[in-house]
C-alpha positions in Angstrom: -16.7 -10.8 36.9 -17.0 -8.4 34.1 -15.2 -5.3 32.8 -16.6 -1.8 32.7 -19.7 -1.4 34.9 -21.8 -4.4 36.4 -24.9 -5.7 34.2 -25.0 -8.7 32.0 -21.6 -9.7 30.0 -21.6 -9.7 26.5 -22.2 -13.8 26.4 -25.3 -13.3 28.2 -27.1 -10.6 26.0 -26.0 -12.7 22.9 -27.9 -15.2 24.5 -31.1 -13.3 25.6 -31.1 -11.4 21.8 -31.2 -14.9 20.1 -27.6 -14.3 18.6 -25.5 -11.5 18.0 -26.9 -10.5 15.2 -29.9 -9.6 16.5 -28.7 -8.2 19.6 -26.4 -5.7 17.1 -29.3 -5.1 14.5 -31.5 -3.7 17.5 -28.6 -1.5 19.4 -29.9 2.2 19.0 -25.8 3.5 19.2 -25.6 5.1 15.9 -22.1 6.0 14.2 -19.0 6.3 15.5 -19.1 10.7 16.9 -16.4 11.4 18.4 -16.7 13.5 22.1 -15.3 16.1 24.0 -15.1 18.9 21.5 -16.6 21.1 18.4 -19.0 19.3 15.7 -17.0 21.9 13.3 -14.5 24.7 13.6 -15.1 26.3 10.2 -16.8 23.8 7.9 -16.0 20.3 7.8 -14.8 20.6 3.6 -12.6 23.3 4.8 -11.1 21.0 7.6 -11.0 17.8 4.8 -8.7 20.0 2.7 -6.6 21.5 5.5 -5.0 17.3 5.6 -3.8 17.5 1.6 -3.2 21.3 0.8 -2.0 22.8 4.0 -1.9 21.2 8.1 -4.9 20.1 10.2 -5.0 19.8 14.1 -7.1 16.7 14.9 -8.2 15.4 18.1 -7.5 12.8 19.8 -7.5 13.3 23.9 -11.0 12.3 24.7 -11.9 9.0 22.4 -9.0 7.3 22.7 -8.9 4.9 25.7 -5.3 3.9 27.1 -3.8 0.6 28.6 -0.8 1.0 30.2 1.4 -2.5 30.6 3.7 -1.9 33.3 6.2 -5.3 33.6 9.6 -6.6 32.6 7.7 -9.3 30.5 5.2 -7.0 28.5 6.9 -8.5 25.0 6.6 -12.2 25.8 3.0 -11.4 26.9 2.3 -9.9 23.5 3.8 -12.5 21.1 0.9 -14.9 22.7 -1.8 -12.6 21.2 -0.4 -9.9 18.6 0.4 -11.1 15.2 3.0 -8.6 13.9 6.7 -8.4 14.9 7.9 -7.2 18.2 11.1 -8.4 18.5 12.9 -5.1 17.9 11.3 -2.5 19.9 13.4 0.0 21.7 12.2 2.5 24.0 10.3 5.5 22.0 9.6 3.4 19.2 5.8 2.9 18.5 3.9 0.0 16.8 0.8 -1.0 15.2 -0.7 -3.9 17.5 -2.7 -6.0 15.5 -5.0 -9.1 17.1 -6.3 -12.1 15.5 -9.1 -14.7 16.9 -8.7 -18.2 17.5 -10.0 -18.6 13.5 -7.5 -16.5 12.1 -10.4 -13.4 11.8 -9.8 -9.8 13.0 -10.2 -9.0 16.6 -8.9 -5.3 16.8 -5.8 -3.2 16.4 -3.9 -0.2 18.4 -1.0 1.3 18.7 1.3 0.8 21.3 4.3 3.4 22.2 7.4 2.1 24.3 7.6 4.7 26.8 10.2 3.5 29.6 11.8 0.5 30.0 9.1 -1.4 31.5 6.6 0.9 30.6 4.0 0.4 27.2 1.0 2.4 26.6 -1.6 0.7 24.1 -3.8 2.9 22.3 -7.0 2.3 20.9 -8.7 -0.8 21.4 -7.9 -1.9 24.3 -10.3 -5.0 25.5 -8.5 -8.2 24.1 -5.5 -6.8 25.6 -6.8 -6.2 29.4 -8.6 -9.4 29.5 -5.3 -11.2 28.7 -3.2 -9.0 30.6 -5.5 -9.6 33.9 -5.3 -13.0 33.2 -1.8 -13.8 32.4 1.2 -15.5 34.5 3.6 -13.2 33.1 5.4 -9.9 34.8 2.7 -7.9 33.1 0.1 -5.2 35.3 -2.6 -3.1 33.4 -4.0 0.2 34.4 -7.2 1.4 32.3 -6.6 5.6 31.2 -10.5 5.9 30.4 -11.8 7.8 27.4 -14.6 10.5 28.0 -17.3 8.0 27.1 -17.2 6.9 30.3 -16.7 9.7 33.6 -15.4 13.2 32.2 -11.8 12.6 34.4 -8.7 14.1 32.9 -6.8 11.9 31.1 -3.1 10.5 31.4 -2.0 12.9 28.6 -3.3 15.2 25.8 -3.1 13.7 22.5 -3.2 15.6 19.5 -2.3 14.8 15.8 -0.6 17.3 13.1 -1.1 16.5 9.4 -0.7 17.7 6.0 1.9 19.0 3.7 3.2 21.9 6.2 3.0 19.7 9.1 7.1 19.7 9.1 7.3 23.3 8.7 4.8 24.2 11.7 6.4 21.8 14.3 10.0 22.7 12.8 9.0 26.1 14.0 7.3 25.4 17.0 10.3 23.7 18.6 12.6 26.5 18.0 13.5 26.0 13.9 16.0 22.7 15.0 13.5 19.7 14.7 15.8 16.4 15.2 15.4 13.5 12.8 12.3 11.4 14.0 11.9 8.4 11.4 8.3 6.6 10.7 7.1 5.4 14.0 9.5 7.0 16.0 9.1 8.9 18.9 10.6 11.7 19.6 11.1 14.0 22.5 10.2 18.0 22.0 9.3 21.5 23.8 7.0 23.7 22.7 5.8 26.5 24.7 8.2 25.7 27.5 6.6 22.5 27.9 7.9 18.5 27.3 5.8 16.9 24.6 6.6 13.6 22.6 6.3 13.1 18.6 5.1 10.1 16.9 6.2 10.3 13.2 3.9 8.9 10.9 1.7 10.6 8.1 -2.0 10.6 6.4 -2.6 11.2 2.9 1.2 10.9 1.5 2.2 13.8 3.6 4.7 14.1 6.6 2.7 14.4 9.9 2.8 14.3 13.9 1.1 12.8 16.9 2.0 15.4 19.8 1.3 14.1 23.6 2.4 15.3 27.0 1.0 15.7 30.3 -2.9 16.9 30.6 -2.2 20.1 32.7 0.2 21.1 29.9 -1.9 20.8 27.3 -3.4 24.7 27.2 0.0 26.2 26.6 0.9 23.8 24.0 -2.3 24.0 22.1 -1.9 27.9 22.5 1.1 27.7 20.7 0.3 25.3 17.7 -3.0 27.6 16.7 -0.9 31.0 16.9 1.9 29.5 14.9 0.0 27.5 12.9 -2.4 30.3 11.6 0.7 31.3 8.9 0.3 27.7 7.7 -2.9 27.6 6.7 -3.9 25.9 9.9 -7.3 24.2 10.6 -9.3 22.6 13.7 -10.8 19.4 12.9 -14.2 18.7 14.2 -16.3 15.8 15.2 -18.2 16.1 12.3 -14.8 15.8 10.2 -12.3 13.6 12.3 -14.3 9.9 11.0 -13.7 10.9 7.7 -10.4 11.0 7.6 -9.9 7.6 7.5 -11.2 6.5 3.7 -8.6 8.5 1.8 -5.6 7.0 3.7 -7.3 3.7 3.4 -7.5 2.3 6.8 -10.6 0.5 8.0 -11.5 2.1 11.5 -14.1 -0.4 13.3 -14.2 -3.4 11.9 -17.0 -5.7 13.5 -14.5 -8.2 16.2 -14.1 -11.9 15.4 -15.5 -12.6 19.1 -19.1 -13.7 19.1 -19.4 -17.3 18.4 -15.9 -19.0 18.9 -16.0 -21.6 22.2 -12.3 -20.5 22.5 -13.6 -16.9 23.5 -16.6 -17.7 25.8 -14.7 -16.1 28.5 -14.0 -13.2 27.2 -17.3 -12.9 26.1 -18.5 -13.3 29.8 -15.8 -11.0 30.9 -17.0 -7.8 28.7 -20.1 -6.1 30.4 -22.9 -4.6 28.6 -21.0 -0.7 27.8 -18.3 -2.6 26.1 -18.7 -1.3 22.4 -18.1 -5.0 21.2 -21.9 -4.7 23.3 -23.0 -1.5 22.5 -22.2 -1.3 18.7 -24.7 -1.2 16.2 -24.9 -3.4 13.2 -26.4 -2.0 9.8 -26.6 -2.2 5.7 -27.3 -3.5 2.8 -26.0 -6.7 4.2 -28.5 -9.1 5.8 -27.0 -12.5 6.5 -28.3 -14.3 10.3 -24.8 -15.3 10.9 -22.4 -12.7 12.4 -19.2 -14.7 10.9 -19.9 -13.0 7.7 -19.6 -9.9 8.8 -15.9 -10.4 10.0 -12.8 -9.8 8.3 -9.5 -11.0 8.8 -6.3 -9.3 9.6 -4.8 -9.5 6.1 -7.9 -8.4 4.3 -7.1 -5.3 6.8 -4.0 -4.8 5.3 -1.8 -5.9 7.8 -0.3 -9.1 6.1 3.1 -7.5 5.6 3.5 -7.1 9.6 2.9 -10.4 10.5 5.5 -12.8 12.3 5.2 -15.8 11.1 8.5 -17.2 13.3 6.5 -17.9 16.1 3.4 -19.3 17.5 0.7 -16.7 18.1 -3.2 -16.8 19.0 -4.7 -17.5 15.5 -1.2 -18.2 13.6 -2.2 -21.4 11.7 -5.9 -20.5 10.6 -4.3 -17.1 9.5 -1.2 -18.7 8.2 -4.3 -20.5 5.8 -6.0 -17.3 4.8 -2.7 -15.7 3.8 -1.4 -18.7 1.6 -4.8 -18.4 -0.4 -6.5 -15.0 -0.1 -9.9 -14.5 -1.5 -10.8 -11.0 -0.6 -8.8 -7.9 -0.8 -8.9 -4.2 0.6 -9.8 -1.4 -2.0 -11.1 2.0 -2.1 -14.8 2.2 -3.9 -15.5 5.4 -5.3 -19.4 6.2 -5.4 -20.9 7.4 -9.2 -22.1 11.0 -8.3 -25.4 10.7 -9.8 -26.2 7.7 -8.0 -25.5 9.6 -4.4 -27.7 12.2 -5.8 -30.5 10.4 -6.9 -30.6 8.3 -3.5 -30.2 11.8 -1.1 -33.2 13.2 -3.3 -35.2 9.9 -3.1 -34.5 9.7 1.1 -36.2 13.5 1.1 -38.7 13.9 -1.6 -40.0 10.6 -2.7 -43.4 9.5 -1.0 -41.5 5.6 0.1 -38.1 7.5 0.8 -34.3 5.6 0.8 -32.7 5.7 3.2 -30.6 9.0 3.9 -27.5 9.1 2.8 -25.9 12.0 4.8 -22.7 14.0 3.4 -20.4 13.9 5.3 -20.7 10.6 6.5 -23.0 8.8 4.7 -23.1 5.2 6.9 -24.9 5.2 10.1 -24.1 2.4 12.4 -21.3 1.7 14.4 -19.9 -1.5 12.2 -21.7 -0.6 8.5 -22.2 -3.0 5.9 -23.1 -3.3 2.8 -23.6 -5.9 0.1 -21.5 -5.1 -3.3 -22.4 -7.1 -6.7 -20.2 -8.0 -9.8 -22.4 -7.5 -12.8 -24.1 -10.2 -12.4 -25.7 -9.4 -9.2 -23.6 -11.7 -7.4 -22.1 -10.6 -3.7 -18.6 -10.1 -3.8 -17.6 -7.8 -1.2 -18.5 -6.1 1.8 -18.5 -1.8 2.3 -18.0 -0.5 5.8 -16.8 2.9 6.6 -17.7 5.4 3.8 -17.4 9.2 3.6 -17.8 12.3 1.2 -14.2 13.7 0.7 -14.0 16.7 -0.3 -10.1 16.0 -1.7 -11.4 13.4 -4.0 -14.6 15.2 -4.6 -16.8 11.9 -4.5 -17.9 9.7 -1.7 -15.6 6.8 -0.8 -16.0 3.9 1.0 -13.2 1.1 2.2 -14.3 -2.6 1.0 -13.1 -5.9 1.2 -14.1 -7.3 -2.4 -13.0 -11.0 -4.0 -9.8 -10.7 -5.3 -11.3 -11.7 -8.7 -12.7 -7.9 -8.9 -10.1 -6.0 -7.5 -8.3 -4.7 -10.4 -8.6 -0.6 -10.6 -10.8 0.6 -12.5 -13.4 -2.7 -12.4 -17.3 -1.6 -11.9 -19.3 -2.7 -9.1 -22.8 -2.1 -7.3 -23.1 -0.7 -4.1 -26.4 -1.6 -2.1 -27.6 1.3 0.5 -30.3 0.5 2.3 -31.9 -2.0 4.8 -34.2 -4.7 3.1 -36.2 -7.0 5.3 -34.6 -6.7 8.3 -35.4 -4.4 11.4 -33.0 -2.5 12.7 -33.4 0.5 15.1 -31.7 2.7 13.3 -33.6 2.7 10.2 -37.3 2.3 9.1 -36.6 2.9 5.2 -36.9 -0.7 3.7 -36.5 0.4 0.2 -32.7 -0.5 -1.2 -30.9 1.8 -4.1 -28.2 0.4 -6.2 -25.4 2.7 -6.4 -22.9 2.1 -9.2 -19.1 1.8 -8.0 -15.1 1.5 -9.4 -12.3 0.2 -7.5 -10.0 2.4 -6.6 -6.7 2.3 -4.9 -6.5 2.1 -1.3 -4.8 4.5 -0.3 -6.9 6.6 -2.3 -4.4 8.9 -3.0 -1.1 7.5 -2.8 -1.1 5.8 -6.2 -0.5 7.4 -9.9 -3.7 5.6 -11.0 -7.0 7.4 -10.0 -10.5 6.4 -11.4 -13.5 8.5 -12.0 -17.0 7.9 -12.4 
């Protein structure tokens, strides 16, 4: 039996495509777009700059799909198939849930908030943690809180975030000028507007900032309040146009392609997701060209997520990761785009008579899992790109990489590819490639003293 809607699993279009691949290459789902509400509020530079110079509202109640783990044995479940520590994890506490495959590769990550006692709500991406939790002997039942992909049904809660340099003012204010101590990744219990919300402290950019969530029918009032108040901050809506983009600066890599497609070990799963599974649906473009869909994955500590890893127990994946950790050959970096480059190729893709293909500001890639090819100076591959967007903080495009380790040092020069040579893809018909010059730069992009230019 599959999950979501009936139609053919995942194993079986894999099959009938030839290979994943080619069943990716040929999805029409374009970039990640996310639903519900406004393309922009004022302008999507405005809404950038609202995150480093004063506090944006972003939202986050209609993408985001929930699982809720109900159980007295939620934790043992989890330290079968997440790599990072969960030993200590009191109620209201909040973690980053981070999956590996059988091979030690990159499956997906969440976050998951300890709500009650036996209650857990997971975040995010939510698939390799149903399948297991529907098929597990432990104490452990799952409930699926739909996004609005799927039937427009209110949600569980409203979720919205807070962020920027005046976040702490604004909610200080909005709870009644006594905000109590919430460290990183705590949660913390408020009212605003008469109504119970929750916190989750964490931050974007360098900056202090809030992810507010309470019950659905409560959200009008609370949303009510955080505009009017925030107007004296400098407050801004962030669109759909704007929300992907805030991803580069702080350095995190939103959709990486899932380590599921070939691996025996995973056949099941693979028969279990249904054909409106993104894993399914997403689309698979760039510079990048290789027939064989392991290339395209990455692995959790190439994510950045090495630190969080528990290496005191046994976990799906531990020994192959345990491998990639003890001799790493690519690393996560920030590439900043040369400006003249980005010009030249978003003038070729409009004017010339064999265009490039477009590079559109402010998101420039335009599939769901980019990639593309980046050289050393010998025209050598080295590294992958995936997410890239124009920021209008940094005042260049900039994309998030996983590069060999060999050309990772700041400041290093690099080639980008853009473009789709010799390969069909449904999202493009431009063949012709552009080389776009590139420096490493630090990821985050601006939480270091070091910043390159072009």
């Amino acid at each position: 039996m599959t999950n979501f809607d009936q139609g053919p699993s995942l194993e079986t279009m894999i099959q009938e495509a030839g290979g994943a691949v080619n069943l990716l290459r040929r999805s029409p789902l374009g970039k990640f777009f996310a639903p519900g509400y406004e393309a922009e509020f004022t302008t999507w530079r405005e809404e950038q700059k609202a995150w480093m110079e004063s506090v944006a509202l972003l939202e986050l109640s209609y993408h985001m799909p929930e699982l809720h783990l109900r159980g007295t044995e939620v934790i043992p479940f989890l330290k079968e198939i997440a790599v990072n520590k969960l030993d200590v994890f009191p109620v209201l506490r909040a973690k980053q849930l981070v999956l590996a495959a059988p091979d030690g590769n990159f499956i997906a990550d969440a976050i998951i908030f300890h709500e009650e006692d036996d209650f857990y709500r997971v975040v995010g991406d939510i698939d390799w943690v149903h399948f297991n939790a529907v098929n597990t002997s432990f104490d452990v039942t799952a409930t699926v809180n739909p996004n609005w992909y799927g039937p427009q049904v209110p949600r569980d809660v409203f979720r919205v975030q807070l962020q920027g340099p005046r976040a702490l003012e604004l909610v200080t204010e909005l709870v009644g000028h006594h905000l109590p101590e919430i460290k990183f990744f705590h949660i913390g219990e408020l009212e605003i507007a008469g109504k119970k919300v929750r916190a989750l402290r964490h931050g974007m950019a360098g900056t202090p900032g809030f992810e507010l969530y309470g019950p659905w029918d409560d959200q009008e009032a609370v949303r009510a309040a955080i505009e009017q108040t925030g107007a004296k901050y400098g407050l801004r809506k962030v669109g759909a146009v704007t929300y992907p983009t805030s991803s580069q600066e702080s350095g995190w890599m939103p959709i990486p392609l899932p380590a599921i497609y070939t691996a025996p070990e995973l056949k099941e799963y693979r028969e279990w997701l249904g054909p409106y599974a993104l894993s399914a649906l997403g689309s698979l473009a760039g510079s990048m060209t290789s027939e064989n869909i392991e290339d395209y994955y990455i692995n959790p500590i190439e994510a950045g997520y090495g630190s969080l890893i528990d290496w005191d127990r046994d976990f799906v994946g531990r020994d192959a990761l345990r491998a990639k950790f003890d001799e790493p050959k690519r690393v996560k970096v920030t590439l900043e785009w040369n400006d003249e480059d980005v010009a030249a190729t978003i003038a070729a893709s409009l004017f010339d008579g064999s265009p490039a293909q477009s590079l559109n500001i402010p998101m420039p890639h335009y599939a769901f899992y980019p990639a593309d090819t980046v050289l050393d100076a010998n025209g050598q591959q080295v590294g992958v790109s995936q997410w890239s967007c124009y920021s209008a903080n940094a005042q260049h495009v900039i994309s998030t990489a996983v590069i060999d380790t060999s050309c990772a040092e700041l400041g290093t020069e690099l080639t980008l590819v853009w473009g789709n040579p010799d390969i069909q893809t449904s999202l493009s018909d431009a063949k012709e490639v552009r080389k776009i010059r590139v420096t490493v730069a630090p990821v985050p992009y601006f939480n270091k003293a070091i910043k390159t230019t072009n």
